[in-house]
N, C-alpha and C positions, 0 to 999 in steps of 0.2 A: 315449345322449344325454349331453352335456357343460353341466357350468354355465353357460356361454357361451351354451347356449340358451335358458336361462331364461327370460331377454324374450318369448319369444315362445311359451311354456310355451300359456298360455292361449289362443291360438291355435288350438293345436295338440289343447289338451281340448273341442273346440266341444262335444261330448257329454257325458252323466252327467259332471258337474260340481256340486260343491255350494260352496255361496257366500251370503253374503248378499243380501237382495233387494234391488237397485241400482232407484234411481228411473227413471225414461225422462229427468225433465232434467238425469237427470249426463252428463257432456259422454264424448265419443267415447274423448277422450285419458285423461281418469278412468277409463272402465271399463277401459283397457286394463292400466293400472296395478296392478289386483288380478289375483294369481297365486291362480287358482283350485286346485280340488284334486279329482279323481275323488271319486266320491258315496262309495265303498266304504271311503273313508279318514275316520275321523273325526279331526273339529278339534273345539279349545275354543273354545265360543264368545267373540267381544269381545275376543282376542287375537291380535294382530298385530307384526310385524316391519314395519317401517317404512324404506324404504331411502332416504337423499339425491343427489339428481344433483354430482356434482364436488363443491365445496368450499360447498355449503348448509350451514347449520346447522340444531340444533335450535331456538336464537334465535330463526331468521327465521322458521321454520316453526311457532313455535308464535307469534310478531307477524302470521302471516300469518291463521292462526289466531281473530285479537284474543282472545288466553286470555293473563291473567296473575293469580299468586295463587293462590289458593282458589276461583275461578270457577267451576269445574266439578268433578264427578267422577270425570274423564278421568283415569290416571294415565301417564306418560311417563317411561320409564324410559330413559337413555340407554345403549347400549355402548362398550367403551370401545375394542375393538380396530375397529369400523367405524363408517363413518359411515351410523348408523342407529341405532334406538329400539324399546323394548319398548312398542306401546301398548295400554292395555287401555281400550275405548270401545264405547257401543253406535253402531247402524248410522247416526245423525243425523250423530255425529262423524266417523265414515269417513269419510261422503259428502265432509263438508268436508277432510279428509284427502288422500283421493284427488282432489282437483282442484283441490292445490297444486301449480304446474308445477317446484317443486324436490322433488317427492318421485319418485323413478328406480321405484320397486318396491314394494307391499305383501302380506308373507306369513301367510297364516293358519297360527295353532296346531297343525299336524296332530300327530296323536298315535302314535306309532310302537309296537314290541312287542320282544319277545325270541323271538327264533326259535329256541326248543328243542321239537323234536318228542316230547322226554319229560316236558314236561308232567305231572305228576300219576302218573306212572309210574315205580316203582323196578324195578329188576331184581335189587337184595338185596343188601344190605354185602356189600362187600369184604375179605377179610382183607388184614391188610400185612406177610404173611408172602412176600411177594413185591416187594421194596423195601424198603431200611431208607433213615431220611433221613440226608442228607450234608451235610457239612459243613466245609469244606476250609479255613477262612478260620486255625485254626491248623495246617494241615499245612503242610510244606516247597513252597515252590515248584519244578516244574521246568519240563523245556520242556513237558512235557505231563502233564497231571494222571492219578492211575489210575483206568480206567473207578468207575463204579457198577456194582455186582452185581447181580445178583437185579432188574434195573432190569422195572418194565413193560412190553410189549411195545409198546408207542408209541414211547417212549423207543429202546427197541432198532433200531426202524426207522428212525430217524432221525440212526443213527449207523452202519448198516451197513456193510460194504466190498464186499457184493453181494450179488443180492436173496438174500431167503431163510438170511440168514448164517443158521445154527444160534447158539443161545446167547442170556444174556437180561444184556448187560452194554450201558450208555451211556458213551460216548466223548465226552468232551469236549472243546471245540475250545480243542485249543494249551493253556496252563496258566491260563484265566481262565472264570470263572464266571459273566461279568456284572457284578461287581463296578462297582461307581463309577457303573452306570446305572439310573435310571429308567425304570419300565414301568409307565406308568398304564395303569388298567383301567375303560374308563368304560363301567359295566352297573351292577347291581343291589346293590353296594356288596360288603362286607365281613361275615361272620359276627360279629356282638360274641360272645364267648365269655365264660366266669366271668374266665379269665385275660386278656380283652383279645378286642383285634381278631388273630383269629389264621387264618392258611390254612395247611394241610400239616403243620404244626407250625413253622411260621415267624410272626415276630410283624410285625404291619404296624401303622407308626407314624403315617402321612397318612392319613385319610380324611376325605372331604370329602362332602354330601349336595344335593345340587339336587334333589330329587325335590319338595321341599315340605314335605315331612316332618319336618325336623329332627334325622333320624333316618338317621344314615351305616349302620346296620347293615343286611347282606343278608336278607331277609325272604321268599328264594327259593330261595338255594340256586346261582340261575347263577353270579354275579358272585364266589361263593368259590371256584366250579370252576372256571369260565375265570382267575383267580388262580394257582390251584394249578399250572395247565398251564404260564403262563409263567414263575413263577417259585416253586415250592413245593419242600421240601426231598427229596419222598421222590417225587414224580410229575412235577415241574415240568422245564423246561429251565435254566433262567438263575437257578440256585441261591441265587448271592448278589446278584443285582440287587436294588435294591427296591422293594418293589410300593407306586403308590399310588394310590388307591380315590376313583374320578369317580361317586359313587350317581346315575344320572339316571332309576332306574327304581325303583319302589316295589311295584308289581305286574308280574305278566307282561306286559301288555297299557296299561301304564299311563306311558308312555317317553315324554313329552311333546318335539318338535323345539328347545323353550325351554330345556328342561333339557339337551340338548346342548349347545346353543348357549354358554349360562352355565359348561357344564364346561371346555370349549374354550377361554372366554375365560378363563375360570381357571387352566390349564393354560399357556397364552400369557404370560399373567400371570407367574408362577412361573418358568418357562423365562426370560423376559426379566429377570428377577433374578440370573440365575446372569452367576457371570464369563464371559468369550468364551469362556473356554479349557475351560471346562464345558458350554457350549454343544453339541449336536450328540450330547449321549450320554443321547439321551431316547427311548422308543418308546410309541409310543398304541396301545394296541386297542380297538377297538371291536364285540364280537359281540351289536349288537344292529341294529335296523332301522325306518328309516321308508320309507311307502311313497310318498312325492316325492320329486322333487331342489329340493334349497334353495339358494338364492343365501348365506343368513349362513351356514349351514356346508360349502358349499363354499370361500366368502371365508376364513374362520377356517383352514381346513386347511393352502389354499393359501399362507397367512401363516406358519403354524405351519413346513409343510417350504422356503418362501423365504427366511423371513430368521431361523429361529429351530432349523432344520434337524433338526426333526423327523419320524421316519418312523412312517407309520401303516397300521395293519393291521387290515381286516375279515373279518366272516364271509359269505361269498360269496351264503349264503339258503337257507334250507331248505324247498323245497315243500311239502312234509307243513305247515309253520305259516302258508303264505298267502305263501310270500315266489314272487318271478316264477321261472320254469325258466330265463332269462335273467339273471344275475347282474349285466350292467351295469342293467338296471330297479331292480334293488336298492341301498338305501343305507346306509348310509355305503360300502357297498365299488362301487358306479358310479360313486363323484367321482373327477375326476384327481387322480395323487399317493396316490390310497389301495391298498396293495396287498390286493387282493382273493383270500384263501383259499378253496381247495375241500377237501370232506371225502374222505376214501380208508378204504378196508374194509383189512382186515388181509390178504388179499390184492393190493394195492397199488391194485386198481380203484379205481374212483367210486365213492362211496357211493349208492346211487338216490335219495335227497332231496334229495342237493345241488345248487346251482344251478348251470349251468356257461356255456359261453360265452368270447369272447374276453377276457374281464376277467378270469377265472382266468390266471393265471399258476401261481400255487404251491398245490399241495396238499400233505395231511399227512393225515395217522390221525385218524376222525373219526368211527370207528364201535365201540360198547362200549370207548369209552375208560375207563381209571381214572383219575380225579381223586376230590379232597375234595368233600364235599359235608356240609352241615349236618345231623345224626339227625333234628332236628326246628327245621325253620326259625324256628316261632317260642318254641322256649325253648331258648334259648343255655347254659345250666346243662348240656344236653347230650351238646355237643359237637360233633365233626364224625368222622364216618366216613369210608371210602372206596364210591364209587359209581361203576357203569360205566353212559355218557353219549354218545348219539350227536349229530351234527349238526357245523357248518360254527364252530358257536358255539366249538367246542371243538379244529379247526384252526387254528383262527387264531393263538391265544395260544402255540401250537407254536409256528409261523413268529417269530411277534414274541422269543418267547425267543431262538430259535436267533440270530437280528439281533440281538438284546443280546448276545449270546455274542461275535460278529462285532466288535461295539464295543467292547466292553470289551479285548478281548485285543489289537487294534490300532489303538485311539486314531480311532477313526474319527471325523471330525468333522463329515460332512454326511451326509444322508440315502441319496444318491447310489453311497455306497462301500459299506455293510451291503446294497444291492440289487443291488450287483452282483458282494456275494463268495454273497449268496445263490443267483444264477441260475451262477455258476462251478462251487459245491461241490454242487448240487443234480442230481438226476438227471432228464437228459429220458426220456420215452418208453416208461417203465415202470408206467405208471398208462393204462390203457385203460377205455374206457367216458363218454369224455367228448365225442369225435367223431371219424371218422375223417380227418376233416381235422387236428385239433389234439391227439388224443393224442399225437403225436411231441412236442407244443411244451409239453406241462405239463410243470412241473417240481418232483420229489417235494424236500420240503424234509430236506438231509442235513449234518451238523455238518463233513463234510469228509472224513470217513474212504474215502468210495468214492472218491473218487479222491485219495486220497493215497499211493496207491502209487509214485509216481515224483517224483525230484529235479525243483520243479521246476511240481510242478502247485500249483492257490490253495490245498490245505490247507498247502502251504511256505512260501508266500509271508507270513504274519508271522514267521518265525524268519528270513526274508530281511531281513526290512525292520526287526527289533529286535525284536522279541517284543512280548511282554506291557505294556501301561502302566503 
C-alpha cells in the first residue's frame, strides 16, 4: 500500500479500529475525514495532524472555527514544510475540526517503536582487537585508498570480490570515505559520553532531541549502534561522513509519529539552507518503525528526495518485535522513495526475523553484527563498548554508509545516482531464503570490489568520469 491510498485508509480498516467516539450528528463527509488506526497500535490521545485541501489556510480554518486569542485551550501548531497543523484538542473540538470542508485529512498520534529483537539482551563485550579505527583524512590521496585490516566481518562482506573471500580486510570505494556528506540518524539519539557526544570513537557535533525530552542523549543503546554502522571509525562504513543525530525516540517503545514528523521537517529545514551545489550529498536512515502509513511523512520524504534530493534508508522489520513478515506493511521502509533494507546471516542467507517481500531490494549483514554500544545506557561516565546485534535495524545503516561512500567519491547530486551505482556494484542472487521467486532479485549490498574485475564495469566508472570530489 502507497500513500496515495491513504484517503481511503479508513475504509479499508472497517474493523478493530481505535478512534475517538464520533457523535451520530457529525455529518458522512466529517467521519470520513479521520484516518483511523488498528486497535493494536497505540496513539496519544488529543493529538492530531490536521491536513488542508489545496491552498486553505490555517486562517481560515481556525475563522472557521470562530477561535481567536486565548479562547480556548486548543493549541495549533502550524508546519512549515506542509499545509497542515499539529493540533492538540479534546473530542468537542475535533468534532468541529472535522467538518470544516477545507480540512483534506485528520491523523491521530500513533506511537511507533524500535524494532530490535535484543532488547534487554547482551551477548557480551566485544574485544576490538579485531578492527583498529581509521582515519585517513591525513593520509595521501590516491585512486584508491588501502583496505582496513583486521576489519569486522560485516565489513569484510561488503567489500568482497567473491562470496566467501578468505581474509578480514574493507575495501573502500575509489579513494573517498564519505567525506563532505551527511548521514542523519533519526532513532534514539546519540550516547552523551564524559568526552561529548561520541560513537566508535568518533565525535558527533549535531544532535538534535524531538522526543520531548530535551535530552539528545541515547538512553538505549540503538541510535549509537545504528551510528556506529554508518559511519563509526572502527565498524562503520562511511568513516568520514558526518553523522547527525534526529532523537525521536526516548524509550524503546516510545517513538511518537510527531516526533518524526518534527525530525524530518528539521532535516528539510537544514538541507534547504545548504548551497545547490551542497545539495544532494545528504542520506536519512531510519531503523525504527510505526505501525501506519501516514500522509505527513510520506509528504515530508517525498519533498525531501523531490526537491531537496535526499536518499532515505530503512529497516525493512523485524518479526520477533511485532513488525509485519511483509516489509511494505512496515514503516518508514513501505513509503515510496524509501529504500527498504533486509537483514542477511553471515552466510549471506535471510536472516529468520527479517521482514521480506517486494520492498526488499537490498540486503546486508544483520546478524551478530559488531557495532558500539553504550556499557551502561544510563551513566555515560562509562562509556561505550563493542556489542554483537541482530536485526534489520542494523542493515540499513550498512546500505546508507555504503550510498555515502557512492556520493562522496563522485559528486553525486540527486538521490537517483547513489541508487543506482548501489544496484550496479551489488550482488544479485546470492542471498537465499527470502522467496523463490525473488532470491535472484535481492541485492547484497557491495562497495564495488566484486565486480571490479574488469575495464569498465561501475566500480571504474568514477576514475572515468574524474574521480574523487
Amino acid at each position: 500500500m502507497r500513500f496515495q491510498d491513504i484517503l481511503s485508509l479508513g475504509s479499508m480498516l472497517s474493523v478493530a479500529i481505535a478512534a475517538p467516539a464520533l457523535p451520530a450528528s457529525l455529518s458522512d463527509a466529517a467521519k470520513k475525514r479521520l484516518n483511523t488506526v488498528p486497535k493494536e497500535i497505540r496513539t496519544v490521545p488529543d493529538e492530531y495532524c490536521v491536513h488542508f485541501e489545496g491552498n486553505y489556510t490555517l486562517s481560515q480554518h481556525l475563522s472557521y472555527l470562530n477561535l481567536s486569542g486565548n479562547t480556548t485551550n486548543a493549541r495549533f501548531e502550524p508546519l512549515k514544510y506542509l499545509n497542515a497543523y499539529f493540533g492538540y484538542f479534546g473530542d468537542d473540538m475535533l468534532h468541529k475540526v472535522l467538518e470544516d470542508p477545507g480540512v483534506k485529512l485528520v491523523e491521530m498520534n500513533d506511537i511507533g517503536w524500535i524494532p530490535d529483537p535484543d532488547h534487554g539482551i547482551r551477548y557480551g563485550n566485544v574485544s576490538n582487537d579485531d578492527g583498529s579505527p581509521r582515519n585517513s583524512s591525513n593520509s595521501k590521496r590516491a585512486d584508491h585508498i588501502p583496505p582496513q585490516t583486521n576489519a569486522p566481518w560485516h565489513l569484510h562482506q561488503l567489500s568482497e570480490k567473491f562470496k566467501g573471500e578468505p581474509g578480514n580486510e574493507f575495501r573502500m570505494y575509489g579513494n573517498a570515505l564519505g567525506e563532505n556528506v551527511d548521514i542523519y540518524i533519526v532513532d534514539s539519539g546519540i550516547q552523551k559520553t564524559a568526552a561529548g557526544y561520541i560513537v566508535d570513537g568518533k565525535g558527533v557535533v549535531t544532535v538534535k532531541d524531538f522526543s520531548g525530552h530535551e535530552d539528545p542523549s541515547d538512553h538505549v543503546g540503538h541510535g549509537t549502534g545504528v551510528a556506529a554502522l554508518a559511519a563509526g571509525a572502527t565498524v562503520g562504513v562511511a568513516k568520514e561522513a558526518t553523522i547527525i543525530s534526529a532523537k525521536v525516540c526516548h524509550t524503546f517503545d516510545g517513538c511518537s509519529a510527531f516526533n518524526t514528523v518534527k525530525a524530518l521537517e528539521w532535516i528539510l529545514e537544514r538541507e534547504g539552507k545548504k548551497p545547490k551545489d551542497k545539495q544532494g550529498k545528504a542520506v536519512v536512515n531510519m531503523s525504527i518503525q510505526n505501525g501506519v502509513i501516514r500522509h505527513d511523512l510520506a509528504s515530508l520524504i517525498s519533498k525531501g528526495y523531490g526537491e531537496l534530493n535526499l536518499i532515505f534508508f530503512a529497516a525493512a522489520g523485524n518479526i520477533p518485535t511485532g513488525s509485519k513478515p511483509n516489509a511494505e506493511d512496515n514503516y518508514p521502509c513501505g513509503y515510496d522513495l524509501v529504500n527498504c533494507v533486509g537483514a542477511t546471516k553471515r552466510n549471506y542467507d535471510r536472516w529468520e526475523g527479517s521482514s521480506k517481500g517486494e520492498k526488499v531490494l537490498f540486503v546486508a549483514p544483520g546478524e551478530l553484527v559488531k557495532t558500539a554500544w553504550p556499557v551502561d545506557e544510563d551513566d555515560p561516565k562509562k562509556g561505550q563498548t563493542y556489542e554483537l546485534r541482530r536485526g534489520t535495524s542494523f542493515s540499513s545503516p550498512l546500505a546508507a554508509g555504503v550510498a555515502a561512500m557512492f556520493i562522496s567519491h563522485e559528486c553525486f547530486i540527486t538521490p537517483a545516482q547513489p541508487f543506482a551505482r548501489l544496484e550496479q556494484n551489488g550482488v544479485k542472487g546470492i542471498s537465499k531464503g527470502w522467496s523463490k521467486k525473488s532470491d535472484k532479485n535481492k541485492i547484497f549490498v557491495n562497495t564495488g570490489y566484486w565486480k571490479g574485475g574488469n575495464e569498465g564495469d561501475p566500480y571504474f566508472m568514477p576514475k572515468l568520469l574524474g574521480g574523487h570530489c
